[in-house]
KEPAZA-826451 format. One record per atom (N, C-alpha, C, O): residue number from 1; residue in one letter; x, y, z. Coordinates in pm, whole numbers, padded with zeros to 5 digits. Example, Ala and Ser with C-alpha at 12.3 -4.5 7.8 and 13.67 -1.06 7.14 Angstrom:
% residues 2
[atom 1 "A" [01319 -00569 00780]];
[atom 1 "A" [01230 -00450 00780]];
[atom 1 "A" [01320 -00330 00780]];
[atom 1 "A" [01424 -00332 00846]];
[atom 2 "S" [01285 -00225 00708]];
[atom 2 "S" [01367 -00106 00714]];
[atom 2 "S" [01290 00003 00787]];
[atom 2 "S" [01341 00114 00804]];
***
This chain:
% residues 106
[atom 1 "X" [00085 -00118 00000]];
[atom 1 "X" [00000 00000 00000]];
[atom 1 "X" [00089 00124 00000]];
[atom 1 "X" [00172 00146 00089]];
[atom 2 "X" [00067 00205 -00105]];
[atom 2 "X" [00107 00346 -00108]];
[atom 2 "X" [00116 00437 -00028]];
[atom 2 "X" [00009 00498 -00024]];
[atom 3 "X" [00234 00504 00079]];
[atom 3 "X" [00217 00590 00186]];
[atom 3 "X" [00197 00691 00150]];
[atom 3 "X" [00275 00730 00064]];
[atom 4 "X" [00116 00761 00180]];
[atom 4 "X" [00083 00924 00160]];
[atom 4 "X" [00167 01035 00295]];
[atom 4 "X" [00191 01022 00415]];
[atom 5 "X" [00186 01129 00203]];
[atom 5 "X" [00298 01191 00253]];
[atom 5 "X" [00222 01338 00223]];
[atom 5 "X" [00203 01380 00109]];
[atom 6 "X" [00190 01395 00322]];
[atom 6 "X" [00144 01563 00269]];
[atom 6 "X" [00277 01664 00231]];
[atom 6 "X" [00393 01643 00267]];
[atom 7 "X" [00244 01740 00176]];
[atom 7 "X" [00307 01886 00143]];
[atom 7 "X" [00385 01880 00272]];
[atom 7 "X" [00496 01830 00254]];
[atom 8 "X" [00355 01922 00414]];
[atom 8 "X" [00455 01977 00532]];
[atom 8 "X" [00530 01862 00615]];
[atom 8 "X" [00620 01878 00697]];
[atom 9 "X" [00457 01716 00562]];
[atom 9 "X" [00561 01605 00601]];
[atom 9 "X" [00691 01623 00533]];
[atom 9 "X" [00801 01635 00587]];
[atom 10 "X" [00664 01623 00401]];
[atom 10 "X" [00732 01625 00271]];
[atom 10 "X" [00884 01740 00329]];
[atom 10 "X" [01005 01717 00326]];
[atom 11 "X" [00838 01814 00359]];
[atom 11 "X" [00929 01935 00413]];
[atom 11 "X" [00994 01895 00524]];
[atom 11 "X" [01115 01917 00531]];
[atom 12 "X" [00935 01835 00621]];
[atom 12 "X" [00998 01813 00753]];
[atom 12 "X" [01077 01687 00752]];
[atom 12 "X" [01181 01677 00816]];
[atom 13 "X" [01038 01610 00692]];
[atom 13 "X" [01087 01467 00690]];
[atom 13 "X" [01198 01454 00565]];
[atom 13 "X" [01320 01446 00582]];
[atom 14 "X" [01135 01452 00448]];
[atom 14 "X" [01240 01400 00304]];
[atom 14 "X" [01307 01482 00254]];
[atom 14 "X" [01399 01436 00187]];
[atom 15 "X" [01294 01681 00263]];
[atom 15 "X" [01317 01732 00212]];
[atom 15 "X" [01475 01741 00267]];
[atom 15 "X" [01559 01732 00178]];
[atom 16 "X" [01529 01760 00418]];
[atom 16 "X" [01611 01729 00412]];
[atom 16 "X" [01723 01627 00391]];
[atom 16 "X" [01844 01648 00402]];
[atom 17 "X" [01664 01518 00360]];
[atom 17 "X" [01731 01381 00315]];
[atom 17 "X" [01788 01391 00163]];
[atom 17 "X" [01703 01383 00074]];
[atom 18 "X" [01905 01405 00132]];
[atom 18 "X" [01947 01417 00014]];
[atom 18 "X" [01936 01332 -00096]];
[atom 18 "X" [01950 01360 -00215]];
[atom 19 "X" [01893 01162 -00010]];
[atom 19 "X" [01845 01089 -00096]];
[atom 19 "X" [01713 01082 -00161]];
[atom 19 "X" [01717 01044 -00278]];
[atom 20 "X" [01609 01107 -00116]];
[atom 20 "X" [01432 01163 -00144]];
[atom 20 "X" [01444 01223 -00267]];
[atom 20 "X" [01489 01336 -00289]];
[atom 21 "X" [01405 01150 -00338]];
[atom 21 "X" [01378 01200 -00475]];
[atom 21 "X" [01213 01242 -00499]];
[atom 21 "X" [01125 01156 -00498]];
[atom 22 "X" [01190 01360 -00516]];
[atom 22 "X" [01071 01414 -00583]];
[atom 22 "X" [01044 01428 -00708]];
[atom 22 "X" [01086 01521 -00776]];
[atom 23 "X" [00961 01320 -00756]];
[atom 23 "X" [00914 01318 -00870]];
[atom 23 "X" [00788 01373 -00953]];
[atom 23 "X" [00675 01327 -00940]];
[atom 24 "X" [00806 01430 -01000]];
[atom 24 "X" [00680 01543 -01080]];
[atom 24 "X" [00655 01473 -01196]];
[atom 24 "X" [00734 01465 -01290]];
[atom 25 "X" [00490 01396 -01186]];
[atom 25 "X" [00482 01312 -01351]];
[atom 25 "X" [00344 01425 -01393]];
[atom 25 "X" [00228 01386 -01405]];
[atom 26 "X" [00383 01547 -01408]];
[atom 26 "X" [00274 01652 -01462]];
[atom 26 "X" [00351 01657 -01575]];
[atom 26 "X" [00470 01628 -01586]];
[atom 27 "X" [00235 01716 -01702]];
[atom 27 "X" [00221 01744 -01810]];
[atom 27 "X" [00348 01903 -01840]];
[atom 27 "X" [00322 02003 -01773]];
[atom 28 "X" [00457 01909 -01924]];
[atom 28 "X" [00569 02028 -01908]];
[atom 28 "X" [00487 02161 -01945]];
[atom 28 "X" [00558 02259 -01968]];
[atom 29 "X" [00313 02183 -01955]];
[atom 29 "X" [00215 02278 -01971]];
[atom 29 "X" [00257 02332 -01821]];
[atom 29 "X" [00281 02453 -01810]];
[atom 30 "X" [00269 02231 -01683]];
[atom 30 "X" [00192 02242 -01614]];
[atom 30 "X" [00289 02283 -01545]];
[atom 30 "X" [00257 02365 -01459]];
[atom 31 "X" [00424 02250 -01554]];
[atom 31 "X" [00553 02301 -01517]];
[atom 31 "X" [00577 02455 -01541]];
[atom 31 "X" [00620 02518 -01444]];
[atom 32 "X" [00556 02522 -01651]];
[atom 32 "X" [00545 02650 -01690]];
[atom 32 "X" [00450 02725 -01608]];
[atom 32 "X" [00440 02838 -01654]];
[atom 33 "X" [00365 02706 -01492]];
[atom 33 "X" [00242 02742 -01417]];
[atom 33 "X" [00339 02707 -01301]];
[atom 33 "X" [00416 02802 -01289]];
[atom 34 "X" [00362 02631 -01229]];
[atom 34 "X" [00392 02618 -01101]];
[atom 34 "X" [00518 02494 -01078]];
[atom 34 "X" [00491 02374 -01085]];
[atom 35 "X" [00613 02531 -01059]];
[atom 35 "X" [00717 02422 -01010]];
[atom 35 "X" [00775 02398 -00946]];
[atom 35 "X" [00828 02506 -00921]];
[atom 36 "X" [00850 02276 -00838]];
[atom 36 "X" [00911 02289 -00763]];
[atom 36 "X" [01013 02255 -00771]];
[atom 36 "X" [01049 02142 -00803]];
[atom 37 "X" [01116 02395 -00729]];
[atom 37 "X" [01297 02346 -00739]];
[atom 37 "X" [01357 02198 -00714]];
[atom 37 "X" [01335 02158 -00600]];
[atom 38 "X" [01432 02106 -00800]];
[atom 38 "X" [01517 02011 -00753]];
[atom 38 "X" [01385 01886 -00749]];
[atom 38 "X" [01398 01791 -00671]];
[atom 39 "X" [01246 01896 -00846]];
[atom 39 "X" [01204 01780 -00902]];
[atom 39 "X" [01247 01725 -00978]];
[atom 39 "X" [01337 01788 -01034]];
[atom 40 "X" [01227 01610 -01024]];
[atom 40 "X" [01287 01519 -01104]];
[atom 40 "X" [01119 01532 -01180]];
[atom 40 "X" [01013 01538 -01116]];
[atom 41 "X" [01136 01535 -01351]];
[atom 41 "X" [01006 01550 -01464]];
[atom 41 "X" [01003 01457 -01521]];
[atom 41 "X" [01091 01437 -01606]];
[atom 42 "X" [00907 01369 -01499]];
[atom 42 "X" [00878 01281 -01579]];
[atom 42 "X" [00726 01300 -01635]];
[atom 42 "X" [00648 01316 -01542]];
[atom 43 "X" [00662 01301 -01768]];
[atom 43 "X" [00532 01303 -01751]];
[atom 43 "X" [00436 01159 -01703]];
[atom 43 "X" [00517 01067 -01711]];
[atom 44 "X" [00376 01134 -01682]];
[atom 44 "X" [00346 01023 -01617]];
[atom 44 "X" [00314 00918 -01726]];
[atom 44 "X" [00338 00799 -01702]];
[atom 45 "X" [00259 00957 -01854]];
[atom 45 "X" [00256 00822 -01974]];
[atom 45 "X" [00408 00783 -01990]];
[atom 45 "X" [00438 00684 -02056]];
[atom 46 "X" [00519 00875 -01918]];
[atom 46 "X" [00650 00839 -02031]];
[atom 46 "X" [00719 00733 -01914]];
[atom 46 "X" [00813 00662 -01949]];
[atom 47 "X" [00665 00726 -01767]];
[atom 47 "X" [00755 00677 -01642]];
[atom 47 "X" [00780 00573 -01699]];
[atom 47 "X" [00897 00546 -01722]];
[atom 48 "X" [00658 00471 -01745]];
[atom 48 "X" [00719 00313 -01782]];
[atom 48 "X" [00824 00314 -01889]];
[atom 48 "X" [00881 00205 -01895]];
[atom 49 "X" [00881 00428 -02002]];
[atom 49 "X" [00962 00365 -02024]];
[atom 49 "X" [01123 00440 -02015]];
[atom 49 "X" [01220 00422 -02088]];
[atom 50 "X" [01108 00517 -01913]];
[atom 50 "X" [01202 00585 -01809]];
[atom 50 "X" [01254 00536 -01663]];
[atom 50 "X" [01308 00604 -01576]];
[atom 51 "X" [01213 00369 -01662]];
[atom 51 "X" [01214 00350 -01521]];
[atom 51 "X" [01375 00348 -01486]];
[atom 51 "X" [01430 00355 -01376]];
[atom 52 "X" [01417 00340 -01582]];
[atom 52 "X" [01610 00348 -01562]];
[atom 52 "X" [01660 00460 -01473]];
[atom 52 "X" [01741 00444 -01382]];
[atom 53 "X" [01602 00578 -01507]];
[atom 53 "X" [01612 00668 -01423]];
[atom 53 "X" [01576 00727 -01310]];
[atom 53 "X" [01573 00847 -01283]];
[atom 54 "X" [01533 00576 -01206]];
[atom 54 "X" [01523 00622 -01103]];
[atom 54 "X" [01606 00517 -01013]];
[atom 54 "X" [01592 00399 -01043]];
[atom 55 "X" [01679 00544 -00922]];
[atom 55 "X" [01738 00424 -00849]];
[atom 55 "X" [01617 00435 -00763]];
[atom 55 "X" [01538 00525 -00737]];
[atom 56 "X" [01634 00285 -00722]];
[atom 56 "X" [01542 00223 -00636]];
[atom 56 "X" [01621 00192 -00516]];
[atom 56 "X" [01594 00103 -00436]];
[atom 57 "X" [01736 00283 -00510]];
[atom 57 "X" [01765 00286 -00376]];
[atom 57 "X" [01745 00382 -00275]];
[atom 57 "X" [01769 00368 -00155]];
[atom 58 "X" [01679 00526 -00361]];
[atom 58 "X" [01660 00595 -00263]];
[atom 58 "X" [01486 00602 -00282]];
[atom 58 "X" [01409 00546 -00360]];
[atom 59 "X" [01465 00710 -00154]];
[atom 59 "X" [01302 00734 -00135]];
[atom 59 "X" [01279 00851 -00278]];
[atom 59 "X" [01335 00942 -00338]];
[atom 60 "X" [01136 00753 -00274]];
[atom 60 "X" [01034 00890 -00429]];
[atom 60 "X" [00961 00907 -00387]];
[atom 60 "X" [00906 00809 -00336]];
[atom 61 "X" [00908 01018 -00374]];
[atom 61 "X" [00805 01068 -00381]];
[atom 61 "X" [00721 01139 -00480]];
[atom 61 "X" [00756 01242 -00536]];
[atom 62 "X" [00612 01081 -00497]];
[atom 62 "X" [00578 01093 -00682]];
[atom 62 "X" [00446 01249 -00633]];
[atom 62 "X" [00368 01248 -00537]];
[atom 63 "X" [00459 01337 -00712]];
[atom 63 "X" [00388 01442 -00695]];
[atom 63 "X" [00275 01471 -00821]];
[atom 63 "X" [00304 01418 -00929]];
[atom 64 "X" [00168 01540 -00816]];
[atom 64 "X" [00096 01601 -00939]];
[atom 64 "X" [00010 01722 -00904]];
[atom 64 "X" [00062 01772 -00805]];
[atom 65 "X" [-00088 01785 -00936]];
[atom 65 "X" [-00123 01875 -00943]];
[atom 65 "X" [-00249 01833 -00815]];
[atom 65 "X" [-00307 01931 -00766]];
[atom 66 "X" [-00280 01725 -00775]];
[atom 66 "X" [-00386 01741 -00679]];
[atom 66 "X" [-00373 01553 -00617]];
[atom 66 "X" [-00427 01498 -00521]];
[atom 67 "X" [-00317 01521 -00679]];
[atom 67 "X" [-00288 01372 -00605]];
[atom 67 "X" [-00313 01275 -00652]];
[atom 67 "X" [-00270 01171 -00604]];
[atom 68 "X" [-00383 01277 -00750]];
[atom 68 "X" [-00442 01115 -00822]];
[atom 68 "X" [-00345 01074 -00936]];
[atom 68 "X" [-00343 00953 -00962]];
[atom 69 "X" [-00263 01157 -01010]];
[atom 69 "X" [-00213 01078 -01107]];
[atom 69 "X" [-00094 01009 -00990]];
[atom 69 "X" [-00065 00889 -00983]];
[atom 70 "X" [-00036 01120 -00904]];
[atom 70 "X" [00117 01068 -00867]];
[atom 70 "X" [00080 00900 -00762]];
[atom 70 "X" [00163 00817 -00726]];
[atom 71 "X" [-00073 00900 -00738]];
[atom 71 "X" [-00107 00805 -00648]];
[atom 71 "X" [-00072 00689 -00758]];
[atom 71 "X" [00018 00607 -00744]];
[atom 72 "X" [-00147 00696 -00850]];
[atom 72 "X" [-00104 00603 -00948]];
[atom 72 "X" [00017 00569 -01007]];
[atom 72 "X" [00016 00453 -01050]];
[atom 73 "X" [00118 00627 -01024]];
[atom 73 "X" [00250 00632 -01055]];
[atom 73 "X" [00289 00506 -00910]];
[atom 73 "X" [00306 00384 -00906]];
[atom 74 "X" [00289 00599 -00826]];
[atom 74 "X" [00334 00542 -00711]];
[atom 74 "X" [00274 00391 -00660]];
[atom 74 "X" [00320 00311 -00578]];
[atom 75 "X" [00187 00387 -00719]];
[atom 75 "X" [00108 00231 -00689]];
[atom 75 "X" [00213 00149 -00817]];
[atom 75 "X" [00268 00040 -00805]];
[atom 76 "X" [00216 00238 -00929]];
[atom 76 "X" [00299 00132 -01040]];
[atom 76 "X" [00439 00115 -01027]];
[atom 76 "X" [00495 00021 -01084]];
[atom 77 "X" [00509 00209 -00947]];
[atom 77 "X" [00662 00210 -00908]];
[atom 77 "X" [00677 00069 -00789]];
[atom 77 "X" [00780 00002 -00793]];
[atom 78 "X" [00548 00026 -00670]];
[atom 78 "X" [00556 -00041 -00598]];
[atom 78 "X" [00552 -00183 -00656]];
[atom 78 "X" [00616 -00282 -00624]];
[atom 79 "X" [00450 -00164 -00760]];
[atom 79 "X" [00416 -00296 -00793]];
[atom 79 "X" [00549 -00318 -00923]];
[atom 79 "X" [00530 -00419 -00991]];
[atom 80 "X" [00617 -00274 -00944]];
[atom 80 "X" [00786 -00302 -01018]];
[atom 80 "X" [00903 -00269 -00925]];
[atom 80 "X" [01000 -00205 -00965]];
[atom 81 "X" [00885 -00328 -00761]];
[atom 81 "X" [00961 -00345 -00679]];
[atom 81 "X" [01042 -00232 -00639]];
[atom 81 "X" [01160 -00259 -00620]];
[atom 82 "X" [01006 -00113 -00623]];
[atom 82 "X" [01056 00021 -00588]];
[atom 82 "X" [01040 -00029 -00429]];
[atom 82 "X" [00931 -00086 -00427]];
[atom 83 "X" [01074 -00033 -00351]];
[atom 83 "X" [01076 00002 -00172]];
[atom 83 "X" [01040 00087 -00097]];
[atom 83 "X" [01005 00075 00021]];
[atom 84 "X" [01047 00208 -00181]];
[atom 84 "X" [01023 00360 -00050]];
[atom 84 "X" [00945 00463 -00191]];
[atom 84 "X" [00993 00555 -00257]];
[atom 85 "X" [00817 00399 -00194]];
[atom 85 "X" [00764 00542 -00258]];
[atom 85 "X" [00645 00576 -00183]];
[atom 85 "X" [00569 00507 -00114]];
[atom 86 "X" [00647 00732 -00220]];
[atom 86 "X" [00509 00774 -00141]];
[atom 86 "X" [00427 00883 -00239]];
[atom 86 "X" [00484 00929 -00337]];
[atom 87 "X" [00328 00912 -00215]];
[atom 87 "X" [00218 01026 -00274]];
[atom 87 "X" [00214 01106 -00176]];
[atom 87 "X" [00183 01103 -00057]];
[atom 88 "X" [00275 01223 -00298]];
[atom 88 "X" [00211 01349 -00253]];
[atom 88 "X" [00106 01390 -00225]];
[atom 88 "X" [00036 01447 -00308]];
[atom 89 "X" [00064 01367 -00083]];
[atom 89 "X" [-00119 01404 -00080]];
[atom 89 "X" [-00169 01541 -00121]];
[atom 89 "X" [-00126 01643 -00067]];
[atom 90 "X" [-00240 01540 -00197]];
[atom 90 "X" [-00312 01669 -00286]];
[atom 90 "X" [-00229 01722 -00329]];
[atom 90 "X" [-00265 01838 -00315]];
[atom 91 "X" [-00093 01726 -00396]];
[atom 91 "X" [-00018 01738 -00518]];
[atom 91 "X" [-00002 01913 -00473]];
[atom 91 "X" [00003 01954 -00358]];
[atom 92 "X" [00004 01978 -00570]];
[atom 92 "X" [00060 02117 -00623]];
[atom 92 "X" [-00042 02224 -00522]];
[atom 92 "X" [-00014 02320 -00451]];
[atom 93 "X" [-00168 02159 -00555]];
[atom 93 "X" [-00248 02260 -00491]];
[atom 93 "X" [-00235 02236 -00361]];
[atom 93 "X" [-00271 02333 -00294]];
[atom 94 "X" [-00198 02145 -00296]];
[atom 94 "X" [-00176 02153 -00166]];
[atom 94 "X" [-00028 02181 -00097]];
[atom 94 "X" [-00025 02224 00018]];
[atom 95 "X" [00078 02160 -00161]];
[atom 95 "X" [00184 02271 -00162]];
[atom 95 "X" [00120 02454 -00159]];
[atom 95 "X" [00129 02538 -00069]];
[atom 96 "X" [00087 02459 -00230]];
[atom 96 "X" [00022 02593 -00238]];
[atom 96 "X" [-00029 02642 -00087]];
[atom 96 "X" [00024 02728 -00016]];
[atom 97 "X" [-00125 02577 -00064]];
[atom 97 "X" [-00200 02574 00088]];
[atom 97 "X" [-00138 02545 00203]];
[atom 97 "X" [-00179 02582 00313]];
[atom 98 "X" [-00042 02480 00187]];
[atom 98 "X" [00051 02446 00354]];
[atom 98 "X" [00184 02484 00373]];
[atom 98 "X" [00246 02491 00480]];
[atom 99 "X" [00231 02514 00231]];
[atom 99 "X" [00400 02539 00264]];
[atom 99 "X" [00424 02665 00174]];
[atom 99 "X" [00522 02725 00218]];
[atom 100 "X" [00358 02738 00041]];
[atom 100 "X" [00408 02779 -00032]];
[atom 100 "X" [00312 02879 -00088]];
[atom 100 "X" [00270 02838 -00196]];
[atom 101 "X" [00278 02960 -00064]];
[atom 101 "X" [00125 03053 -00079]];
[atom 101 "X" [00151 03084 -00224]];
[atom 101 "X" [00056 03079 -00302]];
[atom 102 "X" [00279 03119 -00268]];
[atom 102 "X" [00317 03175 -00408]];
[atom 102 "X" [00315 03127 -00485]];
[atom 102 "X" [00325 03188 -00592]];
[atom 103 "X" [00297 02959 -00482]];
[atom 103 "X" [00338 02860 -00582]];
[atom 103 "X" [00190 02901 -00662]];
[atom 103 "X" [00083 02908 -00602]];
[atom 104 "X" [00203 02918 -00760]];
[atom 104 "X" [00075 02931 -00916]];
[atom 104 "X" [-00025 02804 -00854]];
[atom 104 "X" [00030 02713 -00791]];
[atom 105 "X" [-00147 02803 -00872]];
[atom 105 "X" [-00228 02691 -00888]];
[atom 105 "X" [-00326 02688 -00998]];
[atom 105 "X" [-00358 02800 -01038]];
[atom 106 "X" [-00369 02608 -01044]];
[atom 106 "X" [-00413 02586 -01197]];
[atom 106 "X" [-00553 02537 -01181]];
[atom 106 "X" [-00620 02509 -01280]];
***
């Protein structure tokens, strides 16, 4: 089962861990509107055939604009033996609301 991880966990917990990889599988429309420094872009149709580029040794955390695509990412990274992924609960717009008032929301 997929751990959900909010916006101010995300900050307190992974952000300082140099290994925590944040993964952004939004559309590069959606990147031009709101982004966050030191994501890793994948759009989410392209992850399956990008999985090279993620070690599966550190933590992901898969992000999107409100939570349902990265939930899904993150359910498909588990079920191809990833170890430490989590969802961004409510994605971009909830960055917006708990950590980041400035960040654009769409």
């Amino acid at each position: 089962m997929v751990r959900e991880l909010s916006p101010v966990e995300f900050v307190r917990d992974a952000q300082g861990k140099t290994a925590t990889l944040l993964l952004d599988v939004r559309e590069a429309w959606e990147l031009e509107v709101a982004a966050l420094p030191g994501a890793l872009h994948i759009p989410m149709a392209e992850v399956p055939g990008r999985l090279a580029e993620l070690d599966r040794s550190r933590d992901i955390v898969v992000m999107c604009r409100s939570g349902g695509r990265s939930l899904s990412v993150a359910r498909f990274l588990e079920a191809q033996g990833y170890p430490s992924v989590a969802n961004l609960t409510g994605g971009v717009l909830a960055w917006s609301r708990e950590v980041d008032s400035t960040l654009a929301t769409y």
